[in-house]
C-alpha positions in Angstrom: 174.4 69.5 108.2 171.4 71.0 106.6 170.2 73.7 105.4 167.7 75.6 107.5 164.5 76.3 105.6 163.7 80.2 105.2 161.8 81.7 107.9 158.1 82.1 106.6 156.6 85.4 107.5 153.2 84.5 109.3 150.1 84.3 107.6 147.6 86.7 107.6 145.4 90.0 106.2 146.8 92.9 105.6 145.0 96.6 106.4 144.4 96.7 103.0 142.5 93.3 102.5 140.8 94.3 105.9 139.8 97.2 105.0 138.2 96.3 101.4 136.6 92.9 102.9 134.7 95.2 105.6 133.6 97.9 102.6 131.8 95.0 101.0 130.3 93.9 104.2 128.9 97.5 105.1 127.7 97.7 101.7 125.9 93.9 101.6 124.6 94.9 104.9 122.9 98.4 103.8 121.4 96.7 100.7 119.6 93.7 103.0 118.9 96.8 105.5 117.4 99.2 102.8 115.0 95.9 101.8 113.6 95.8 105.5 110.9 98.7 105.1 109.4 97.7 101.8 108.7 94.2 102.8 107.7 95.0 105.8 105.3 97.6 104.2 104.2 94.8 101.7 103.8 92.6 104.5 101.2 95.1 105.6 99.8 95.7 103.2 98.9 92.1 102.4 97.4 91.8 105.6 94.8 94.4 104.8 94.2 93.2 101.9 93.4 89.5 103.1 91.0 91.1 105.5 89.2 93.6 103.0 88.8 90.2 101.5 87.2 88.6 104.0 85.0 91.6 104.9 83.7 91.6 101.6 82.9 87.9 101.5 80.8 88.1 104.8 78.9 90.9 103.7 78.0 89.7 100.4 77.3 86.2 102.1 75.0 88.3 104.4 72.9 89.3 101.5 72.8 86.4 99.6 71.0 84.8 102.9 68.7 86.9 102.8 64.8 86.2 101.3 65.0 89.8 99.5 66.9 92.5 99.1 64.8 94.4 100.9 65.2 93.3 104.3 68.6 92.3 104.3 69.8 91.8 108.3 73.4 92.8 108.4 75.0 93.5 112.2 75.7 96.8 113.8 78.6 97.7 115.8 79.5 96.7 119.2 75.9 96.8 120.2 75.8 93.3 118.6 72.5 94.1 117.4 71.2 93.2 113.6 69.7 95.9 111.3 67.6 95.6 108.5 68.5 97.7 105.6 66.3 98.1 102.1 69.1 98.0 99.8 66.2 97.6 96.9 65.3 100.8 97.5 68.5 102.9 96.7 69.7 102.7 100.5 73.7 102.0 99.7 75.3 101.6 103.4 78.9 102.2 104.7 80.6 100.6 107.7 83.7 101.1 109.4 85.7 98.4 110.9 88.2 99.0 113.7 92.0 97.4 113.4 91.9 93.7 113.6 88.8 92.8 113.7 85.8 91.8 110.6 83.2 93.3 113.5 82.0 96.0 112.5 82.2 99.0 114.8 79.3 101.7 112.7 76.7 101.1 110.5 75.6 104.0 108.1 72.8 104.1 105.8 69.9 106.2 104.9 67.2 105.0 106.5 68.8 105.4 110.2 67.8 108.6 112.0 70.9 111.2 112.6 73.5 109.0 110.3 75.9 110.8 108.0 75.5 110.5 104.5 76.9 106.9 103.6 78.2 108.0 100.1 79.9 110.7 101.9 81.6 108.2 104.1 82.5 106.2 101.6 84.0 108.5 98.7 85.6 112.0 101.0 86.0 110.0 104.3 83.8 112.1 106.3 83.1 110.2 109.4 81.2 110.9 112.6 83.3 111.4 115.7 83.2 108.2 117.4 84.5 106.5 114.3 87.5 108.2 114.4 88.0 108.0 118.3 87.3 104.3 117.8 90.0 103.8 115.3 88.1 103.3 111.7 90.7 102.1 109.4 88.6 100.0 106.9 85.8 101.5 105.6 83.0 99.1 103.6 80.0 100.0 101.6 77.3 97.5 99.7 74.9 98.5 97.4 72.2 97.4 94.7 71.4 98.7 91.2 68.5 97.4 89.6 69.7 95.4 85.6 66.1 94.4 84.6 62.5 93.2 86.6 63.7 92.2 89.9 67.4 91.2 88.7 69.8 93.7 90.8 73.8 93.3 90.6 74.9 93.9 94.1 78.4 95.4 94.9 80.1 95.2 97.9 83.9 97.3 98.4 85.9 97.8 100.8 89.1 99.8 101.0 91.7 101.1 103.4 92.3 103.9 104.9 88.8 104.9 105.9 89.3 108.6 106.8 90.8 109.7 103.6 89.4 110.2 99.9 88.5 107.3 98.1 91.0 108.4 95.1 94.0 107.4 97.8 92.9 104.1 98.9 93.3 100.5 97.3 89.8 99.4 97.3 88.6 95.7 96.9 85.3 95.2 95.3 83.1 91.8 95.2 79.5 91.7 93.0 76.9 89.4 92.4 73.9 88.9 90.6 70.3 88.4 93.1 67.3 87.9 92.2 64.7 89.5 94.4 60.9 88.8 93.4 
C-alpha cells in the first residue's frame, strides 16, 4: 500500500494579509479621491479661459472692421442692438458677459447717458444692479492710447470674476496696432 500524501491545509488569506491589502486600497483610493477637486477646478478654469479667449478675439476683430476708431460698432446686450463708441477719444468701455455665453449682456462706456464709470467696473468691480441679477461673471474692457499721429495701440482684456477687484482675477489681454487717419 501507499502512503497517503499529507492533508494540505486550504489555501487562502489570512486577517492579516486582508487587512494590510485593504489599507493600501483605502489609501490608493484617497490619493485618486484627493486629485478629483483640483482637476476638476483646472478643468474650470480652462474653460474660462478658452472663452476670455474668444471674447477677446471678437472684440478686437470688431474694431479692426471698423473704418476708424472713432465709430467703432460693437453690440449691446440682449437688446441685440449695435452701439457706436469713440474709442479715439479716450472713451475705454467695459462689458459684462453672463455664464456661457460670448453675448454680451451690458455695455459701459462714457459717452452713454446714466452708465457707471467703465474703469470703475473694470478695476473694483462695481457693477450696476441688473448685472449682478443677471449673473456677470466675465467682465471685458477695450481701449485706445494714442503712440504717434493717428497710430493708436488698442488693448482689449478680459478677466474673470467680474464682481471682484481686478488684483484677484486672471485677466487675458489681446493688443494691436490701428491706424486711424
Amino acid at each position: 500500500m501507499k502512503p497517503r500524501p499529507p492533508i494540505q491545509p486550504p489555501g487562502g488569506f489570512s486577517l492579516v494579509e486582508v487587512t494590510i491589502a485593504i489599507g493600501i486600497f483605502a489609501f490608493v483610493i484617497v490619493g485618486i479621491l484627493g486629485l478629483l477637486p483640483a482637476g476638476m477646478r483646472l478643468r474650470a478654469d480652462s474653460a474660462a479661459d478658452t472663452r476670455a479667449v474668444l471674447i477677446a478675439e471678437e472684440l478686437l476683430a470688431s474694431v479692426k472692421v471698423s473704418p476708424s476708431l472713432n465709430a467703432v460698432t460693437m453690440r449691446d446686450g440682449p437688446r441685440k442692438t449695435n452701439v457706436v463708441v469713440d474709442l479715439a477719444n479716450n472713451d475705454p468701455m467695459a462689458m459684462g458677459y453672463p455664464s456661457r455665453t460670448t453675448y454680451p449682456f451690458f455695455l459701459w462706456h462714457k459717452s452713454r447717458p446714466a452708465a457707471n464709470d467703465p474703469d470703475a467696473a473694470w478695476v473694483r468691480g462695481e457693477m450696476p444692479a441688473d448685472a449682478v441679477k443677471n449673473g456677470i461673471d466675465i467682465l471685458a474692457r477695450v481701449s485706445a492710447t494714442l503712440i504717434t499721429n493717428g497710430l493708436y495701440q488698442v488693448t482689449v482684456e478680459v478677466r474673470s470674476p467680474a464682481n471682484v477687484p481686478l488684483t484677484n482675477t486672471r485677466p487675458v489681454t489681446l493688443s494691436t496696432l490701428h491706424y486711424s487717419p
